[in-house]
N, C-alpha and C positions, 0 to 999 in steps of 0.2 A: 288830485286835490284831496287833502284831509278833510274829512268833517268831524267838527266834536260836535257831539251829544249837548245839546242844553238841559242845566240841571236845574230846577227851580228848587225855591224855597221848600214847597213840600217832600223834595226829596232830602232835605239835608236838615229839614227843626220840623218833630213834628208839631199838628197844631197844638194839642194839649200844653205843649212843653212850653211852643210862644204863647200860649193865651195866661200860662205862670209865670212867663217871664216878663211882660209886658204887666200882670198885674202888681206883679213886685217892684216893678217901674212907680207906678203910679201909686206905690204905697209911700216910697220916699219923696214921691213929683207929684203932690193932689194935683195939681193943676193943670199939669200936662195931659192933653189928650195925644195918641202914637196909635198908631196900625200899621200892620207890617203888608206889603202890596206883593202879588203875585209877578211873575213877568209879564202874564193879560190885562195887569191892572186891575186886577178882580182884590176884595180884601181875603185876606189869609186869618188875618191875628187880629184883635185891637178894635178902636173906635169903629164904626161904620160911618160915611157921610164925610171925611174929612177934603174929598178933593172934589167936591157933585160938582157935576157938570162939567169937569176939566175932560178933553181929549185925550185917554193915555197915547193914543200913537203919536201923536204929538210929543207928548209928555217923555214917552219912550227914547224919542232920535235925541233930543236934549239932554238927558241923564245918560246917554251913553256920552256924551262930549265930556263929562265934567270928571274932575281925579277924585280920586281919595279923600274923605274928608269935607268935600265941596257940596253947595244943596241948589235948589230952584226955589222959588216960592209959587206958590199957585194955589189961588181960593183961600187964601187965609192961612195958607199951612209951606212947611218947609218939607220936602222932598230930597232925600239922602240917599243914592244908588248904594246896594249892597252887592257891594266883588267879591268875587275868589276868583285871587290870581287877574285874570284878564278877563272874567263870564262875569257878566252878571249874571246875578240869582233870582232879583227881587229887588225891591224899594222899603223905605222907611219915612213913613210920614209924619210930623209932629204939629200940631196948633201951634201957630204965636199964642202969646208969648210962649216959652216954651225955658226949664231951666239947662243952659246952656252945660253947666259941668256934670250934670246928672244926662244929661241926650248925650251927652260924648262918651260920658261912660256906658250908658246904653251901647252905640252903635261901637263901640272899643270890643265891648263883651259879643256882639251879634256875630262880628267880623270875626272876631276869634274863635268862635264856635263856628259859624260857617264851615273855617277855613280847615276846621280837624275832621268836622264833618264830612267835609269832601276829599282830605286825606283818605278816610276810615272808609270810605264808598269807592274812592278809585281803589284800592287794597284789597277792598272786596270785587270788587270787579275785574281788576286781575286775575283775582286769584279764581274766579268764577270762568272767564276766558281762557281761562291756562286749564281748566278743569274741562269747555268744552270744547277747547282744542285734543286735547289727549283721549276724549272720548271719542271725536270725532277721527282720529287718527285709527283709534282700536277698531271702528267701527269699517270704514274704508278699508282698513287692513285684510278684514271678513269678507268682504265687498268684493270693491273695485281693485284692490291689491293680489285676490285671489283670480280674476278675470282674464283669462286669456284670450276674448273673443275683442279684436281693438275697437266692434261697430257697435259694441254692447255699454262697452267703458262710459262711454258721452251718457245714456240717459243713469247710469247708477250714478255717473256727478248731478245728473239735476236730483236724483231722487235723492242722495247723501246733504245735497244743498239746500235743501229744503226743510231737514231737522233743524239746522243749527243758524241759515238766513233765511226765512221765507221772505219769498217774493209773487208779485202778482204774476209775470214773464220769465222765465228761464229760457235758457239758450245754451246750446255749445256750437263752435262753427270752428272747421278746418278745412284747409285747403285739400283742393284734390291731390290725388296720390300723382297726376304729373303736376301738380302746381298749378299758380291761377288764384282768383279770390275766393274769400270764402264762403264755404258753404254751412247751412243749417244742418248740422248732423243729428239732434237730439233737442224734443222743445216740448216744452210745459205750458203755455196758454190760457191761464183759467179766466182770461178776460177779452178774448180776441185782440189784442192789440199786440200782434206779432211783430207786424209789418211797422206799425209805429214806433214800438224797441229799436227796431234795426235801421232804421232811418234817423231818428233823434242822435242813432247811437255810433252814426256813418265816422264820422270827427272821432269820435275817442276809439273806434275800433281800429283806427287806421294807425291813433298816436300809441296805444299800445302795443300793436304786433309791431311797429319799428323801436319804441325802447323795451320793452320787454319787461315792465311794471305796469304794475295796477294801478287802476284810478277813480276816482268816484266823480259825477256828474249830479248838482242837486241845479233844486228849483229854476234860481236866477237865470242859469245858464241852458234852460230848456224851454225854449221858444214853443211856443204851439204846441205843445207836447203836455200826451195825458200823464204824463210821468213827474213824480215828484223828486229821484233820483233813481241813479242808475249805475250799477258796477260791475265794474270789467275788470277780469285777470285773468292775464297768460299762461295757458298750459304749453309749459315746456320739457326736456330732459337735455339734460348735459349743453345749455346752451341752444337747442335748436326748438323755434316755437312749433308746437305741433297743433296750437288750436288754441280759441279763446272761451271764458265762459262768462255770459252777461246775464244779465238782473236786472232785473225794472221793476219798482214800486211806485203805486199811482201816486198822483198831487193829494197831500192830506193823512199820505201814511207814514210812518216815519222813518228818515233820511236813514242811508246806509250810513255805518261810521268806519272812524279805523278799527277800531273791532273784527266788524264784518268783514272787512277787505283781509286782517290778516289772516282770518279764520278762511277765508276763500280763496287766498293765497297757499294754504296748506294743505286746501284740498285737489287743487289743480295741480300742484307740486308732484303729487303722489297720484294722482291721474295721469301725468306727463310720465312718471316713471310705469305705471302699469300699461299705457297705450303702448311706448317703448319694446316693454317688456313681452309685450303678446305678440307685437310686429317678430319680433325676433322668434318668438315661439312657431308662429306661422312661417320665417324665412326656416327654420330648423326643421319642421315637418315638410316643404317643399325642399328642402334638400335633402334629407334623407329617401322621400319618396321618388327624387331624382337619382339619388344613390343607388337605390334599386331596381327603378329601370335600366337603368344602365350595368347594371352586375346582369341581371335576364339577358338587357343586350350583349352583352361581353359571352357569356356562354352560349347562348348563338348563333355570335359570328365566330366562335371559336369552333362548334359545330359544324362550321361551314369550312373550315378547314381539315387535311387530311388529320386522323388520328392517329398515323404510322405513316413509317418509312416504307417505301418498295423496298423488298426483300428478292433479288435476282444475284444470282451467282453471280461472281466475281465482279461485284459492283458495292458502294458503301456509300448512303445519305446520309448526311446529315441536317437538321432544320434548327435556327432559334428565330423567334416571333414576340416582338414587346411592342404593344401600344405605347402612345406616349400618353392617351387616356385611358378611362374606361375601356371604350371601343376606338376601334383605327380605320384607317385605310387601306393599309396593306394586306396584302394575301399572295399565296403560294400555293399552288396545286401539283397530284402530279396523277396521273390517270392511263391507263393501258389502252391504247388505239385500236380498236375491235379486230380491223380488218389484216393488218402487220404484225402485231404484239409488242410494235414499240410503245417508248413510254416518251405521254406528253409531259411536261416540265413549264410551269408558267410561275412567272415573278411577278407582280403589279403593286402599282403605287397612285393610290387617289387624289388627287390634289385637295389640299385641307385637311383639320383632319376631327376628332369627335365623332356626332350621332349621324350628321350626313355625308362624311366621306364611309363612314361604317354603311349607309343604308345603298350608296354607290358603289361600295366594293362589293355587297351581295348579290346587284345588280350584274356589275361585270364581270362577277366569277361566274353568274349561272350563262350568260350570252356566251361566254369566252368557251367554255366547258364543251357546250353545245355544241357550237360550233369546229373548234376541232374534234370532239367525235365523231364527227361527221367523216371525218376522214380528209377534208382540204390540209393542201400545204399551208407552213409557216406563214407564209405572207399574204397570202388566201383570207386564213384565218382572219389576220385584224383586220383588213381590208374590212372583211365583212364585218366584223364588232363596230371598225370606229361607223360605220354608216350607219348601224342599230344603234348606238349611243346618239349619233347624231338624231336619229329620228323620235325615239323614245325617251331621252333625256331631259329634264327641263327643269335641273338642275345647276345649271355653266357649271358644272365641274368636270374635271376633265381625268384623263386614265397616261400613268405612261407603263409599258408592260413589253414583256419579253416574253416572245413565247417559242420554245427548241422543241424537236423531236430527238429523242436519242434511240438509234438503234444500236441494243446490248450486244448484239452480238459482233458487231464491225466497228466501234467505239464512234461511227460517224453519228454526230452532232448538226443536225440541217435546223436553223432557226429565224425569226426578225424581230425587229427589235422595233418597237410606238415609243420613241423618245426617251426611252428605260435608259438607266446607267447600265454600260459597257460590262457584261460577262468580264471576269478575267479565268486565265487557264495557265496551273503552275506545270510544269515541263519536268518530267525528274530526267530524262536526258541531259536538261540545262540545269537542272535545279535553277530555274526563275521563271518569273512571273511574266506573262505576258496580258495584255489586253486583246480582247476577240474587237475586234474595229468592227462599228457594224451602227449603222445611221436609219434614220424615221421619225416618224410625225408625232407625236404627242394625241392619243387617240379621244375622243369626241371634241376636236377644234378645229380641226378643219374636212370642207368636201371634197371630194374629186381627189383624194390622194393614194398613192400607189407606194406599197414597201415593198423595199427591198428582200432581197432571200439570202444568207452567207449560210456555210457549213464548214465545221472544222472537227481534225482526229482528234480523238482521247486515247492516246495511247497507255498500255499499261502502265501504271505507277505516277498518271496524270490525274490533275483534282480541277475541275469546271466549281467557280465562286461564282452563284448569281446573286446577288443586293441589292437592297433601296437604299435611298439617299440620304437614309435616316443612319448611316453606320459613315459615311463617308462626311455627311457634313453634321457629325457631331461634336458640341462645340463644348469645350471648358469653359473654368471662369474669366481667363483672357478675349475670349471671342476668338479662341483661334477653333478653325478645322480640323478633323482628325484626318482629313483628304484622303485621295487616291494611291500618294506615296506609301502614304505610313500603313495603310490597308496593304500594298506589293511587299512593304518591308517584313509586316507579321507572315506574309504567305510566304514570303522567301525562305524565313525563316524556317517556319515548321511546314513546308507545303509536302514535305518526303512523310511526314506523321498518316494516320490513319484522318477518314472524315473529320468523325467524331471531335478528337485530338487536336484538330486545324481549328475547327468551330471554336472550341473551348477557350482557344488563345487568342482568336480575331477580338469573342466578346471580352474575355481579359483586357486586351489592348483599349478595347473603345472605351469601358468602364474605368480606368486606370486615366487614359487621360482625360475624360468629362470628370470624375474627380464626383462633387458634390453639387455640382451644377447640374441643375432640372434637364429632365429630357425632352427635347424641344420637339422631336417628329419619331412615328414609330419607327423601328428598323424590323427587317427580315434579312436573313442571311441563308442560303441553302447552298449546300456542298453536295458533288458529285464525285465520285473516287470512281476510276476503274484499279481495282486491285490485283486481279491476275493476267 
């Protein structure tokens, strides 16, 4: 609801000016007595005593019924409302008799001065609001424009609100950060009547946050209530309310107008973009401070991986390792068996993948490590992991992992396999590719399980590929697979190459057909060459 400002006679003729112009009346009109009447009925200008005794509220509701030009009579005298525009300002009373073309030419000249009057004071008045709007803007700008704390913003709006609409109540209320009604985030009080702001003000706070404009609340419409109006405007940004700001001024002070509303409009505006703007500030310091945990983590768990290849006579590794985050899942070990001097060889793949398949793969490289140093066989080995993951675990995440022993000197390969993808092993006898067949459990998901144990020759001029599922099912922008084929096809290819060489081409191939399409799961790839 709009409220205009009532402007009485005193703001638009001073008295001086009616008491000359009303005597210059009665220089040409001896006889007429005229007084000029306030909007209380009180006299301004002119005669005293012409309407004694009359009731102005009375007097009041009846001159507003009547047009232009139109009078009342009462107590002897005629009564002439004075408009501008659609306001009345005031009244003009004249005695009977009274001369009829000299009162018209009076009230002809009153109206027309009014009416420039009140031109000349809205122009001022504009031009005063546009002055403390733009100050109020400069001043915000210093303020709550520079504020990047979003819990701080709420009271510099009541304290900015305060220079330019004081009010008895201030308030700001936004919903919580999961949503829900609103709350009192920042509040000014200087009369204790918080609780009665927010109750009077239940209805408009409800029909603002659903249209998303301001409104003002005066007298008629505030039942029981110490308040003589009350205004409300939406603090928003780009469309989305983020909180509202309300104003209560007691019964007897005066009413909020458009003014106010649009000057509180302008300050919520630019609240709504500063709240915005610090949310984002804070989402940016939370992510970069996540950023750097996770770089820590990243060098870590890369720590946790070997920093070199075994270096054994007539033998050649190769390793490549990419998260699809930060930190991953996968890992790769390889470690000298104390008591044989063969070399352990392990692949694993965490299910899931980021900070806790990364905090589960540290987990099950230090069990897995242990463990076979210890000296048990392949299938020994996970056996006893999957039942420490089962017991220790309480994560549901689960492990699949391959774990070989290779002794260098007889090319015999003894391994088992936790639900890992299938080794493959290229043949330079055949020149191709074969798959090591070799079946098991997917380790911490189930009890009571027992793996299996297979062993296969590496004969000279043979390369052992062990991989996660991150190379086999990596996908382009079709959704298709790079699958198990087109992996046998690259090894077929160059499986007669050095490690190295073989490695360089597999990752070629995967990156070539994923193309530009996000890398969905980390991959590891490790190669075993016997060369002489």
């Amino acid at each position: 609801m709009n409220v205009v400002e009532k402007v009485g006679l005193n703001r638009l003729l001073e008295i001086a000016q009616a008491e000359r112009l009303l005597a210059d009346f009665r220089k040409i009109a001896p006889e007429s007595q005229v007084a000029l009447l306030r909007l209380d009925g009180r006299l301004y200008a002119g005669e005293a005593g012409l309407l004694e005794g009359v009731t102005w509220e009375t007097l009041v509701e009846e001159i507003e019924r009547l047009e232009n030009g139109q009078a009342i009579t009462r107590a002897g005298a005629k009564v002439y409302p004075l408009w501008v525009g659609k306001m009345l300002v005031g009244a003009l009373a004249a005695a009977e008799p009274a001369s009829g073309d000299h009162l018209t030419f009076l009230l002809d000249f009153l109206k027309y001065h009014l009416a420039q009057a009140f031109e000349k004071r809205e122009m001022a008045r504009e031009t005063l609001d546009r002055y403390r709007e733009i100050n109020l803007l400069y001043h915000i700008g210093e303020t709550i424009g520079a504020c990047l704390e979003p819990d701080e913003i709420p009271h510099l709006v009541l304290k900015e609100a305060q220079r330019v609409i004081p009010a008895s109540v201030r308030l700001v209320l936004q919903p919580p950060k999961e949503g829900g009604e609103l709350e009192i985030k920042a509040a000014v009080d200087e009369v204790g009547y918080q609780e009665n702001l927010t109750r009077a003000a239940r209805t408009l706070l409800s029909q603002v946050s659903r249209s998303g404009q301001p409104d003002i609340l005066v007298d008629g419409l505030l039942d029981n209530s110490p308040f003589g109006s009350i205004l409300c405007a939406p603090i928003k940004a780009r469309e989305r309310m983020l909180g509202i700001v309300l104003l209560g001024r007691l019964a007897g002070q005066a009413v909020f107008t458009a003014s106010d509303e649009k000057l509180l409009m302008a300050l919520a505006g630019q609240a709504g973009i500063a709240i915005e703007k610090a949310w984002l500030h804070h989402q940016e310091i939370k992510r970069q401070r996540m950023e750097e945990e996770l770089s820590i983590g990243r060098k870590i768990q890369l720590s946790l991986l070997p920093d070199a290849c075994p270096e054994i006579p007539d033998w050649e590794f190769a390793v490549a390792y990419q998260a699809a985050q930060q930190v991953g899942g996968d890992y790769y070990d390889y470690f000298v068996l104390p008591e044989t001097g063969n070399l352990g060889l392990v692949i694993a793949d965490v299910t899931g993948k980021g900070v806790p398949a990364a905090l589960m793969m540290a987990f099950s490289r230090a069990i897995m490590r242990a463990e076979s140093l210890s000296g048990k066989r392949p299938s020994a080995v996970l056996n006893r992991v999957n039942r420490l993951i089962l017991e220790d675990s309480r994560s549901r995440l689960f492990l699949t992992g391959l774990y070989a022993i290779l002794d260098p000197k007889t090319g015999r390969l003894t391994y088992s396999n936790g639900g890992h993808e299938q080794p493959m092993l290229y043949r330079r006898a055949e020149n191709k590719c074969q798959v090591l067949s070799s079946r098991g459990f997917m380790l911490g998901a189930f009890t009571d399980i027992q793996m299996e144990e297979y062993s296969a020759e590496i004969a000279p001029g043979d390369q052992l590929i062990m991989f996660t599922d991150g190379i086999t099912e990596a996908r382009n922008s079709e959704g298709e697979l790079f699958s198990d084929e087109r992996l046998r096809e690259v090894v077929d290819a160059h499986g007669s190459s050095s490690a190295a060489e073989l490695l360089s081409e597999i990752v070629r191939a995967v990156n070539e057909f994923v193309g530009d399409h996000p890398q969905a799961d980390d991959f590891t790839l490790l190669l075993v060459k016997r060369s002489g």
